[in-house]
C-alpha positions as CSV (number, residue, x, y, z in Angstrom):
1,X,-79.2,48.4,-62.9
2,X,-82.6,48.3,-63.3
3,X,-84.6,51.4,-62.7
4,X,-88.1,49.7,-61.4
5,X,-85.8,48.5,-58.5
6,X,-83.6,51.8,-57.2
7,X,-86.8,54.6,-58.1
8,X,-88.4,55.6,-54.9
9,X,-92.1,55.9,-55.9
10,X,-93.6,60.0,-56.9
11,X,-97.1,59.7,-56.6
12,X,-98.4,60.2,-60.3
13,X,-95.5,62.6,-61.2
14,X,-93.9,61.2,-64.1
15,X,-90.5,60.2,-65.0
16,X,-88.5,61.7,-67.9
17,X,-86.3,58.7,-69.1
18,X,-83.8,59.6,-72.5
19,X,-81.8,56.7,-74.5
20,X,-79.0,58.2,-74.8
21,X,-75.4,56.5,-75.7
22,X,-76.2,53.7,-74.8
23,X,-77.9,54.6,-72.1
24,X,-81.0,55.2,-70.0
25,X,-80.9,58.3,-68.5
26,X,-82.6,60.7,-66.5
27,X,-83.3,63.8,-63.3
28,X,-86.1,62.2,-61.0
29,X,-88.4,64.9,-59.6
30,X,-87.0,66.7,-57.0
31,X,-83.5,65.6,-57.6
32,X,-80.9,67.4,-59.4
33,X,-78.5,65.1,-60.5
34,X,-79.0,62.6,-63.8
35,X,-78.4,58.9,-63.0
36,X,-78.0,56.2,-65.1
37,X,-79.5,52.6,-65.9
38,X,-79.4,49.6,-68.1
39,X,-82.8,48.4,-67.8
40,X,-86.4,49.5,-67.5
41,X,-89.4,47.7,-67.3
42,X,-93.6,48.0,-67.0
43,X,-96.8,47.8,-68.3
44,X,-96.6,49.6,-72.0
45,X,-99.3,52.6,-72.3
46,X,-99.0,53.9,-75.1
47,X,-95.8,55.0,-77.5
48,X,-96.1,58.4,-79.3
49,X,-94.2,62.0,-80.6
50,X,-94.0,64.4,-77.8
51,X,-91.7,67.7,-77.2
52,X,-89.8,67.5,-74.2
53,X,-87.3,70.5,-73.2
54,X,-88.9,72.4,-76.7
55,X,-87.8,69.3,-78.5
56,X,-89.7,66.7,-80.6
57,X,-88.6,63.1,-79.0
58,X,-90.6,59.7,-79.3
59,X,-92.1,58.9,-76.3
60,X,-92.9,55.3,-74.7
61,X,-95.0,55.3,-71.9
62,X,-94.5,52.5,-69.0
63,X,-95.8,52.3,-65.8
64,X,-94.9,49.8,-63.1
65,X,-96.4,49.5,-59.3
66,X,-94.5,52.6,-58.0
67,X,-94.1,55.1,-61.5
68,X,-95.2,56.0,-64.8
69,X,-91.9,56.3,-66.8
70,X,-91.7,58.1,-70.4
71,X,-89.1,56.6,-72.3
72,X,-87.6,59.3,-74.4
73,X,-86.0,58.7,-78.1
74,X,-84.5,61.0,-80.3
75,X,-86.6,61.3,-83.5
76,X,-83.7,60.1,-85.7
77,X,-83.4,57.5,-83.0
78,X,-82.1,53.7,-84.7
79,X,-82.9,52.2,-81.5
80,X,-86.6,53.5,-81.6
81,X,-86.8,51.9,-85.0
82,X,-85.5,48.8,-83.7
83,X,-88.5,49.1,-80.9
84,X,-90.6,49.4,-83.1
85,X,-89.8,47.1,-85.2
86,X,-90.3,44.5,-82.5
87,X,-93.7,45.8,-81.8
88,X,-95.1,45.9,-85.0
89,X,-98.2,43.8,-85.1
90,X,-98.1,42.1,-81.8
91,X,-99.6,42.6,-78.7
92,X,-97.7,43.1,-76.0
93,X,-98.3,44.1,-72.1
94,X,-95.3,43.8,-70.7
95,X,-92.5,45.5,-72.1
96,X,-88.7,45.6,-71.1
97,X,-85.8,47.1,-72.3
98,X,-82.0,46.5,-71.9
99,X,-79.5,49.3,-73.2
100,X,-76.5,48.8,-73.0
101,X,-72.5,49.5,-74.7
102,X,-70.6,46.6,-76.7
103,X,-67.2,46.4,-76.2
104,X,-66.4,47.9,-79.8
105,X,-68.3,51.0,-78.2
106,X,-71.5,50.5,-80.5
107,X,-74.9,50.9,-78.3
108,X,-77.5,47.5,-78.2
109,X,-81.0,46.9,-76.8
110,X,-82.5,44.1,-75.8
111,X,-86.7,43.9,-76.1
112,X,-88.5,41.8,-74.2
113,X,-92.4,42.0,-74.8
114,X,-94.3,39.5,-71.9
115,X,-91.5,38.0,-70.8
116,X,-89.5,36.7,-73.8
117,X,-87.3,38.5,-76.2
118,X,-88.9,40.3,-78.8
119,X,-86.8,39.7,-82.6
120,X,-87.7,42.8,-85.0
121,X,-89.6,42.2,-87.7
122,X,-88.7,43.0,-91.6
123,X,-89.8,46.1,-92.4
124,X,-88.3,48.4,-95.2
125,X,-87.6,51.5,-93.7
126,X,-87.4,54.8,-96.1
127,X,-83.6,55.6,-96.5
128,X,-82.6,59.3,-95.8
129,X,-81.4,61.4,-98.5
130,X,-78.6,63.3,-98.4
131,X,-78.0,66.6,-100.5
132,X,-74.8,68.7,-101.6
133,X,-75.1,72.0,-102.5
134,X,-71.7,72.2,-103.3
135,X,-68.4,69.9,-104.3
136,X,-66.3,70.8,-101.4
137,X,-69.1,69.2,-98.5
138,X,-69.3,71.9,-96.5
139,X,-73.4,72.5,-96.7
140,X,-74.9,69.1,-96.7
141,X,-77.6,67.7,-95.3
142,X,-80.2,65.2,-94.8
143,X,-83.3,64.9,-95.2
144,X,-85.3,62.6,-92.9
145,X,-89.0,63.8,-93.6
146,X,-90.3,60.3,-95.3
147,X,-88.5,58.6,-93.1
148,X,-90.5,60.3,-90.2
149,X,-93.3,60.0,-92.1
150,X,-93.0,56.4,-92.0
151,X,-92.1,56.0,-88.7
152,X,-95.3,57.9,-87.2
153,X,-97.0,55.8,-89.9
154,X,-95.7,53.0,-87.9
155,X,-96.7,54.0,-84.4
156,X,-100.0,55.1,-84.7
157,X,-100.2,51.3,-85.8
158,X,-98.8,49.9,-82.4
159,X,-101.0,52.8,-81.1
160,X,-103.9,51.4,-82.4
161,X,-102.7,47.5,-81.7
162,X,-102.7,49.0,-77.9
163,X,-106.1,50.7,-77.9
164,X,-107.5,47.5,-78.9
165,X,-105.9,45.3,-76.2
């Protein structure tokens, strides 16, 4: 279900759009109940952090005849990596995406920048590194700070790549 096709248009008020399990969801203004779809679709704007419900997200701006969507992505996101690296160094006006759920219940998307399908390039992305304080497990975490680093590294490139087009 693509979400160009069943969005009523809002007249400039944008729409907040999460990936989420495998899915694109969101609350159009003045509605109160979350649908979902499996494809969205427009000219891309701009891709950058933002805080949306007090909460840092990345954000992908589209807009098609009717809407401007923003495409929220959890900062730890792997499918925002994967975006981006399909955008890396290449211009690109039109950009779709397909979410979606394999059958062994892992989560896939599909970019398509202009009309054909966008492959990711090869970049080395920093790991995360994870820390014990103590043998048993119970207070460990990860930290994801190069990582993110990197990453807005990375999109003030495609940033800049869309300034320029």
């Amino acid at each position: 279900m693509n979400i160009n096709d069943d969005m009523p248009c809002f007249g400039g008020v944008p729409i907040d759009v999460r990936v989420s399990r495998g899915r694109l969801r969101c609350v159009p203004p003045y509605a109160d109940q979350e649908l979902e779809f499996t494809q969205i679709e427009g000219k891309l704007v701009s891709v950058s952090k933002t805080k949306w419900h007090g909460f840092p997200y990345w954000r992908v701006t589209l807009q098609d005849e009717a809407n401007e969507y923003h495409v929220l992505f959890f900062l730890k996101s792997a499918m925002f990596i994967y975006l981006i690296r399909c955008l890396i160094g290449r211009k690109v006006e039109h950009l779709s995406l397909m979410v979606g759920t394999l059958t062994d219940e892992t989560y896939q998307m599909i970019v398509e920048g202009d009309y054909r399908r966008l492959e990711p390039a090869s970049i080395e992305i920093p790991p995360t590194k994870r820390y014990r304080k103590n043998k048993d497990n119970k207070h460990d975490y990860k930290d994801y700070s190069k990582r993110l680093e990197y990453l807005q590294k990375l999109v003030d490139e495609v940033g800049a790549t869309l300034a320029g087009a």
